[in-house]
C-alpha positions as CSV (number, residue, x, y, z in Angstrom):
1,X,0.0,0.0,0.0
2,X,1.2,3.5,-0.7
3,X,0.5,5.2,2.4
4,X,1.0,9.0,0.2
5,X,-1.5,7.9,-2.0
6,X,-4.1,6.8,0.4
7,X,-3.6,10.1,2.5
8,X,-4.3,11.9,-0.7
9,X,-7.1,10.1,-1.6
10,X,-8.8,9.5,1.7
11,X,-7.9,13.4,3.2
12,X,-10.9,14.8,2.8
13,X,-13.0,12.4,4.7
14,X,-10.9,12.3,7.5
15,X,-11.5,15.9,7.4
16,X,-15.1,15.8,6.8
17,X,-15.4,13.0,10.1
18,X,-13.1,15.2,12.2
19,X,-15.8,18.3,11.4
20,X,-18.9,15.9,12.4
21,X,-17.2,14.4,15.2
22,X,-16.9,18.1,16.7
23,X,-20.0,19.9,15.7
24,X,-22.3,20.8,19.0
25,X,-25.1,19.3,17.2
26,X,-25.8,16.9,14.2
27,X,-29.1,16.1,12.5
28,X,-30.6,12.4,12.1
29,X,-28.7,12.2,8.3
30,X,-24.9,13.6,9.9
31,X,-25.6,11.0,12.5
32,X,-25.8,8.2,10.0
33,X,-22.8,10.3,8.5
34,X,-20.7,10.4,11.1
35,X,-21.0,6.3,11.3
36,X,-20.3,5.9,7.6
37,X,-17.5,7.9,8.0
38,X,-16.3,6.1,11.4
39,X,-16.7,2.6,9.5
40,X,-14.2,4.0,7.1
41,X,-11.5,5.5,9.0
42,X,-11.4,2.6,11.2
43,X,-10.9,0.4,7.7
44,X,-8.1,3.1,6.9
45,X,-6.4,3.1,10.5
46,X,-5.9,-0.7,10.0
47,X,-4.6,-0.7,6.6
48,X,-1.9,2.0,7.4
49,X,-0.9,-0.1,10.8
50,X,-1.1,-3.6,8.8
51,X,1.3,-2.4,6.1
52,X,3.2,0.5,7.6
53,X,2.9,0.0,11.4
54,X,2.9,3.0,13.5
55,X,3.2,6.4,11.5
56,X,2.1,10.4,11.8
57,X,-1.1,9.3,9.2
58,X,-1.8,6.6,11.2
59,X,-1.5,8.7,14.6
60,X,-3.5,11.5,12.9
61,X,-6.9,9.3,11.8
62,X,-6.2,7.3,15.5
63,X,-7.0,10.8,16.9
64,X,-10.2,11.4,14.8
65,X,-11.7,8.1,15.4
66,X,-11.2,8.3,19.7
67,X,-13.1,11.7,18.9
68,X,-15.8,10.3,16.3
69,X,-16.0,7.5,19.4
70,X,-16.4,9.6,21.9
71,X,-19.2,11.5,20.1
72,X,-21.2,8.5,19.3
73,X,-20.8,6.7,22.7
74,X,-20.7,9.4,25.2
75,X,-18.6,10.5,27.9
76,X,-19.0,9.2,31.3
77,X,-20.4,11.0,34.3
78,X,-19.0,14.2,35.0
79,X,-17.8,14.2,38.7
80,X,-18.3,18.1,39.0
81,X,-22.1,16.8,38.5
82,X,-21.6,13.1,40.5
83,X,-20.7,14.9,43.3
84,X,-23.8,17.4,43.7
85,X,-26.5,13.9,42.7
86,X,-24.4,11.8,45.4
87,X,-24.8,14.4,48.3
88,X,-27.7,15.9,47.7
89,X,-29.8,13.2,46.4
90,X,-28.7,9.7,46.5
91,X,-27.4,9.6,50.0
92,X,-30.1,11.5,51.7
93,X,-32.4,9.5,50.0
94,X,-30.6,6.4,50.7
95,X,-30.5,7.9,54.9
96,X,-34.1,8.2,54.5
97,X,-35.5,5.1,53.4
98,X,-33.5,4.0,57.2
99,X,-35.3,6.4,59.1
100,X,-37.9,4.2,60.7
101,X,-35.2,0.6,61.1
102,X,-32.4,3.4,62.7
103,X,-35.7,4.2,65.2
104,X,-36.2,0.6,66.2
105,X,-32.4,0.1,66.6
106,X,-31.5,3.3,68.9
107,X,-34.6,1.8,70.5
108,X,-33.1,-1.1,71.3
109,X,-30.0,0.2,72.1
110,X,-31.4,2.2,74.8
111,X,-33.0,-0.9,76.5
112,X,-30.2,-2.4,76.6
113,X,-27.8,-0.1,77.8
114,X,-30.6,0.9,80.2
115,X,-31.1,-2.7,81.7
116,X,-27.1,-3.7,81.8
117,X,-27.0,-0.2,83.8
118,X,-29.5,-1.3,86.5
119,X,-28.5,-4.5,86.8
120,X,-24.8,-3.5,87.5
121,X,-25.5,-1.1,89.7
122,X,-28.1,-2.4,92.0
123,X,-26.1,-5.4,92.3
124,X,-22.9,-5.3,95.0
125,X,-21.9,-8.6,93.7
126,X,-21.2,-8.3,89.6
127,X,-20.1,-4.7,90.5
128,X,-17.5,-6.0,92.6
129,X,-16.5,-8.4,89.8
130,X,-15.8,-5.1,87.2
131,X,-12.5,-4.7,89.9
132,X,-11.9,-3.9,93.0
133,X,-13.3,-0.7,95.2
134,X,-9.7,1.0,94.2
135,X,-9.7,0.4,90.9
136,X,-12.9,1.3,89.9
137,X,-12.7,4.2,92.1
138,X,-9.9,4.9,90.0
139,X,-11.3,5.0,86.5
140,X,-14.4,7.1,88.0
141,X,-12.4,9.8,89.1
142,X,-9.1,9.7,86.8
143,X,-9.4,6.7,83.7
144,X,-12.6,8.2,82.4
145,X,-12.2,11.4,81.7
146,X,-8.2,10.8,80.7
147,X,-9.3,8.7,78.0
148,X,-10.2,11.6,76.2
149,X,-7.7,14.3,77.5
150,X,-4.7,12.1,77.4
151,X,-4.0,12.3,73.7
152,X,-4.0,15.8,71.7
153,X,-6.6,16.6,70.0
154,X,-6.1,15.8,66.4
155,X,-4.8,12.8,67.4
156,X,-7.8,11.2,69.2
157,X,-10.2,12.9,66.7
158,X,-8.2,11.0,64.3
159,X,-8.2,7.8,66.1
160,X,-11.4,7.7,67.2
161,X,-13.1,8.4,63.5
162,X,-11.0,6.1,61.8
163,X,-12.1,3.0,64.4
164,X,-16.0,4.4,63.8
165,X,-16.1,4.5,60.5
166,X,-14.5,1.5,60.2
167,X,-17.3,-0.2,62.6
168,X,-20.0,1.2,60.5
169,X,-18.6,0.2,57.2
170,X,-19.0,-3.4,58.6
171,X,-22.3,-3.5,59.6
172,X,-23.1,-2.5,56.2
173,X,-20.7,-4.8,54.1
174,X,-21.1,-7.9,56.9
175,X,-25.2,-6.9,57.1
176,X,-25.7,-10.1,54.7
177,X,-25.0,-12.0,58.2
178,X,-28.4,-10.5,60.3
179,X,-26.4,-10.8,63.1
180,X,-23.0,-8.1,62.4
181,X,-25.2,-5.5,63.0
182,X,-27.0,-7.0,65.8
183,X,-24.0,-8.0,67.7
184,X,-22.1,-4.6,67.2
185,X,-25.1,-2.1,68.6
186,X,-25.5,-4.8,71.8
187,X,-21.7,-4.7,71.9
188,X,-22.1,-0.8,72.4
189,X,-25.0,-0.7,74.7
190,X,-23.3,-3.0,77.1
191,X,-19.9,-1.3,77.0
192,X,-22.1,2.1,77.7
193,X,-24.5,0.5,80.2
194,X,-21.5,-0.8,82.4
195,X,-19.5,2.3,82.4
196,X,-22.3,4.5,82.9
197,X,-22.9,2.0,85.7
198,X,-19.7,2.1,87.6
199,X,-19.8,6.1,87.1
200,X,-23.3,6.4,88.7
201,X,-22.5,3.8,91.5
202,X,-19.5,5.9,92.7
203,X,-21.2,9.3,92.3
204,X,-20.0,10.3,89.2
205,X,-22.8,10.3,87.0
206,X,-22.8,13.8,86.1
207,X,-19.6,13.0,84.4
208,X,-20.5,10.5,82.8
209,X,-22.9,12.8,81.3
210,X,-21.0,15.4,80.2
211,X,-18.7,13.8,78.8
212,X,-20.3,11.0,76.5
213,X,-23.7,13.5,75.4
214,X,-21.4,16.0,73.3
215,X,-20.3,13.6,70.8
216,X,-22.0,10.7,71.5
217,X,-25.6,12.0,70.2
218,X,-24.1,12.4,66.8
219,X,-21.7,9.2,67.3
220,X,-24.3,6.4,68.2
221,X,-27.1,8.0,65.8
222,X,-24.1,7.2,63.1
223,X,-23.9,3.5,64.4
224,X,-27.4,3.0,64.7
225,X,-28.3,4.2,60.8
226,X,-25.0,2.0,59.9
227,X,-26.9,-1.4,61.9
228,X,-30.1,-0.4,60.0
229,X,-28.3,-0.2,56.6
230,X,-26.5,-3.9,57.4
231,X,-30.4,-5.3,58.0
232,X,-31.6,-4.0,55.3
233,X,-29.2,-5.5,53.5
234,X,-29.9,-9.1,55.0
235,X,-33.5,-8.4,54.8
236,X,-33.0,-8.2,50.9
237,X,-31.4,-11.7,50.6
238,X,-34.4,-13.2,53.1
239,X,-37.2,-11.3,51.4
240,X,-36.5,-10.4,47.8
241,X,-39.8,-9.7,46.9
242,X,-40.6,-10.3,43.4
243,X,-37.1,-9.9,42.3
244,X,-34.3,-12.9,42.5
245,X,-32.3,-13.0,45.7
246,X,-29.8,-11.8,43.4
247,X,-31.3,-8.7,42.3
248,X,-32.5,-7.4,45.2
249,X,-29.5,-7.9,47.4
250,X,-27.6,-6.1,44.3
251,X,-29.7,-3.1,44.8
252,X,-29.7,-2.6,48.6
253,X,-25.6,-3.9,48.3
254,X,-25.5,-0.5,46.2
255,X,-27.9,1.7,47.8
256,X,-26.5,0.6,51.0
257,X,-22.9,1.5,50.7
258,X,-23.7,4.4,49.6
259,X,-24.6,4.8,53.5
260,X,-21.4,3.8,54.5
261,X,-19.3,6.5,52.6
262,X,-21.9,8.9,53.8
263,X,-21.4,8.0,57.7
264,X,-17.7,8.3,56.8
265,X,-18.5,12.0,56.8
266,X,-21.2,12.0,59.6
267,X,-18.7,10.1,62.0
268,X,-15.8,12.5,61.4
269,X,-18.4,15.4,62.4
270,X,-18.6,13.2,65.4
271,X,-14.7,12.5,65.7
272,X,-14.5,16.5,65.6
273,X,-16.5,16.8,68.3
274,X,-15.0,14.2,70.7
275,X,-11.8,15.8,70.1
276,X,-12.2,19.3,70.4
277,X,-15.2,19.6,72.5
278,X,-15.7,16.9,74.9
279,X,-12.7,17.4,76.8
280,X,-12.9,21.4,77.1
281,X,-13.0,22.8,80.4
282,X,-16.1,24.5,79.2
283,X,-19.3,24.4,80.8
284,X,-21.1,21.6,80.1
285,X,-24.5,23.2,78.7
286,X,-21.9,24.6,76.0
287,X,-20.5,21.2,75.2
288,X,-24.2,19.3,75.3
289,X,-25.0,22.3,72.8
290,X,-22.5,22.2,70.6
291,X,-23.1,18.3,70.6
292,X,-26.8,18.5,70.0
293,X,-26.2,21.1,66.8
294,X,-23.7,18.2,65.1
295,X,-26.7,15.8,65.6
296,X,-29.4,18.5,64.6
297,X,-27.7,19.3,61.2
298,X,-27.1,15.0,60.3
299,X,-30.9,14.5,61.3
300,X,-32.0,17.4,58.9
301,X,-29.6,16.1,56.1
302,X,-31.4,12.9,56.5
303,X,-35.1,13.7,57.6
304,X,-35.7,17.1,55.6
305,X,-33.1,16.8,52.6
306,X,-33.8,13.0,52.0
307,X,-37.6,13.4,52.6
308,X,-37.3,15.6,49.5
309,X,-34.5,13.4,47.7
310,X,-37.0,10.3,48.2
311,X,-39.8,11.8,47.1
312,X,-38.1,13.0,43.5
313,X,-38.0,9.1,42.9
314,X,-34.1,8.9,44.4
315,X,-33.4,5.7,46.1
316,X,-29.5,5.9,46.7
317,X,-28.7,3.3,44.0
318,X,-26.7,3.8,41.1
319,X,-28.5,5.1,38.2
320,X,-30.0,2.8,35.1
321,X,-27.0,4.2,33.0
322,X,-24.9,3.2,35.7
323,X,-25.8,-0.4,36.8
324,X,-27.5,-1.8,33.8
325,X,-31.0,-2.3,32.9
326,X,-33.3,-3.9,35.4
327,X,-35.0,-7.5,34.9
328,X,-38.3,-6.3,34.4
329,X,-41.1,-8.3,36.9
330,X,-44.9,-8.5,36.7
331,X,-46.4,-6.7,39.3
């Protein structure tokens, strides 16, 4: 092949596909054009790499064609516009749809910690087997409230969103199990229940207040929504509906960990809070405040922003375009 000659000859269509391949807008005959033209150039590109290998011609009509492509397939989604649909649509939405499962799980929670908290400290006997007199004495009056002073701040905010987040991310990913989610939220309310226990029993309740209500509104509200994300999930696979197993758990598996990313955000809030605010020498109205604002704008992201979100058809899934077409079922 004479690579001169087929530039000469073959010039002015490349030219003519690298004009329709740019244009803002084509008609229904430059669409069936432009793929003529396409067709072509592609027949060229392999002719000139087949007898010349790679060359400027051959580099030249490579370039129109990834343009003619991209003009016939589409681009992907923009991120500048992913970003605005994620946070103000999907996730919300996705947040939403939990409202009434996160209810029944702080709920729970409460009962639990609530029970475990009389039962410790109306009873001499397992109170005495938490440590002795001294040491629990101890941890009233110094171990508690070093926890969170002992560390800069950064550094425990850090630590403490990090260990969260990762906690919350498995109760969505391990919610397949029913009993992740479960097992995390009882492991919480026990662990709260006994301290505030051993606080109360040694006179230090008020403590104990102030220093786990700043963050901790914001902080177990993350956990709870992150346990009612992980049974929805298992409550896909179990009832599916008139989808397959398959499909449904696919859909919640998506919607779902969409919630996780989101309580990334939420727990760091929360992380911010337990180490710049809880530990202050402040007075504790201020910290209970500044706690209960942190918790005010999550439940208005999720109630009042998601409300709307869900209501515009958003579910927190990906989008058609974005997971595939849907197995269509009667009913």
């Amino acid at each position: 092949m004479d690579l001169d000659a087929l530039t000469a000859a073959r010039a002015a269509e490349w030219q003519r596909l690298d004009r329709l391949a740019r244009a803002r807008r084509l008609t229904g005959a430059e669409v069936d054009e432009l793929v003529t033209r396409y067709r072509a150039a592609s027949a060229d590109l392999a002719d000139i790499k087949t007898s010349a290998g790679r060359t400027t011609t051959g580099d030249y009509v490579s370039t129109i064609l990834a343009r003619a492509r991209l003009r016939l397939t589409g681009s992907g989604t923009d991120t500048r516009s992913a970003l605005p649909r994620f946070f103000l649509r999907q996730l919300p939405a996705a947040l939403y749809r939990l409202r009434w499962t996160t209810l029944a799980v702080a709920l729970g929670f409460f009962v639990i910690g609530t029970l475990v908290a009389i039962w410790i400290s109306t009873d001499a006997q397992v109170l005495a087997a938490l440590g002795s007199k001294a040491d629990l004495q101890y941890y009233a009056e110094h171990s508690f409230t070093d926890y969170y002073r002992e560390n800069p701040a950064a550094v425990f905010a850090g630590t403490v969103w990090s260990n969260n987040a990762w906690i919350a991310v498995q109760c969505v990913l391990f919610g397949i199990s029913g009993f992740w989610p479960l097992y995390v939220v009882m492991q919480n309310a026990v662990g709260v229940g006994t301290a505030g226990a051993v606080m109360i029993s040694l006179g230090h309740g008020d403590v104990f207040w102030q220093f786990i209500a700043p963050h901790g509104m914001l902080e177990l509200t993350s956990v709870f929504v992150a346990a009612a994300a992980g049974l929805h999930v298992f409550w896909a696979w179990v009832a599916p509906g008139r989808r397959s197993r398959a499909a449904s758990l696919a859909a919640a598996g998506r919607a779902l960990v969409t919630v996780a990313i989101g309580l990334v955000f939420s727990l760091a809030l929360s992380g911010l809070v337990e180490g710049f605010v809880t530990p202050q020498h402040w007075p504790w109205p201020v910290k209970v405040a500044l706690g209960a604002l942190a918790l005010a704008v999550f439940l208005t992201y999720m109630l009042v922003v998601g409300r709307r979100a869900y209501r515009a058809g958003e579910t927190g899934d990906l989008a058609e375009s974005e997971a595939g077409t849907p197995t269509l079922v009667a009913g």
